[in-house]
C-alpha positions in Angstrom: 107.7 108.5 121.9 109.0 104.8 122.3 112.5 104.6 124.0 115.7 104.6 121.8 116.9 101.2 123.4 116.0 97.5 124.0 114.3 97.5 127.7 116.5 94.4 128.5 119.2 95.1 131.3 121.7 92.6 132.9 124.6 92.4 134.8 126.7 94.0 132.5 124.2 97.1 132.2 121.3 98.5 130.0 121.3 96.6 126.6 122.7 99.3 124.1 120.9 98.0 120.8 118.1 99.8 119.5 114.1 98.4 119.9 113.1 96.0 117.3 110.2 95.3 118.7 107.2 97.1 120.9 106.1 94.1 123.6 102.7 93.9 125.0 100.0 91.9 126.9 96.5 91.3 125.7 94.8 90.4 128.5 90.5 90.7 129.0 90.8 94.2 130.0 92.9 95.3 127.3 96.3 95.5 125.9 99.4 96.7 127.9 102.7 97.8 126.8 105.5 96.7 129.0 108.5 97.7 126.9 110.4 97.7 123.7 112.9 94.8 122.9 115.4 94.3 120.6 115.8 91.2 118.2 118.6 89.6 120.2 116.7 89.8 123.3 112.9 88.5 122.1 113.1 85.4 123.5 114.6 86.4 126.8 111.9 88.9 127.3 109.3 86.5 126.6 110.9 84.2 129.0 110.8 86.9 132.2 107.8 87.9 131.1 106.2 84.2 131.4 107.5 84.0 134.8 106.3 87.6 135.7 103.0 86.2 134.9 103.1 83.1 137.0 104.5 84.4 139.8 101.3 87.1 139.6 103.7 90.2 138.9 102.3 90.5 135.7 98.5 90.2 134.2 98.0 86.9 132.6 97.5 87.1 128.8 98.9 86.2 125.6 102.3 88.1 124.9 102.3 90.3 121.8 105.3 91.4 119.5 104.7 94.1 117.3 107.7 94.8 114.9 108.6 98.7 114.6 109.3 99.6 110.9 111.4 103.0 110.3 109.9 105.6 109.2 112.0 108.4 107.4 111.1 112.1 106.6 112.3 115.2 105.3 109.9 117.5 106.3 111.8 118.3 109.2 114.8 121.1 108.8 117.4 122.2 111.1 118.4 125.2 109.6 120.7 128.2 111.4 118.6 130.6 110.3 115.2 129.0 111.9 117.2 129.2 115.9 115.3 132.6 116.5 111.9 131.7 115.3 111.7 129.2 118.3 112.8 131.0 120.8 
């Protein structure tokens, strides 16, 4: 499960728009996921994240966006009828 919401908070509070994009670190090791981002906020992220690194908060490595796509289905139901079977 990803989070419903761009990682990104400031001084007015979390930012409320939903993830555009899943944000990573590829680094000799492997690849890390340090949050989800929205479009508006890409470039900030990338920015902290820069700073993270040289400041040795954060593993240096190349910064990786990874656009979510949606994904619909109907092969999940909420019917009345189906409230017992679960419980």
């Amino acid at each position: 499960m990803l989070p419903d919401r761009c990682s990104i908070k400031d001084k007015e509070g979390d930012c409320p728009n939903p993830p555009s994009y899943v944000v990573s670190i590829m680094h000799d090791s492997g690849e890390y996921m340090v949050g989800v981002v929205c479009k508006e906020h890409r470039s900030q992220m990338e920015s902290r994240l820069e700073v993270m690194q040289n400041n040795g908060d954060m593993p240096k490595g190349s910064i990786k966006f990874v656009e979510l796509k949606p994904v619909g289905t109907d092969c999940v139901a909420n019917y009345p009828d189906d409230r017992g079977f679960l419980s």
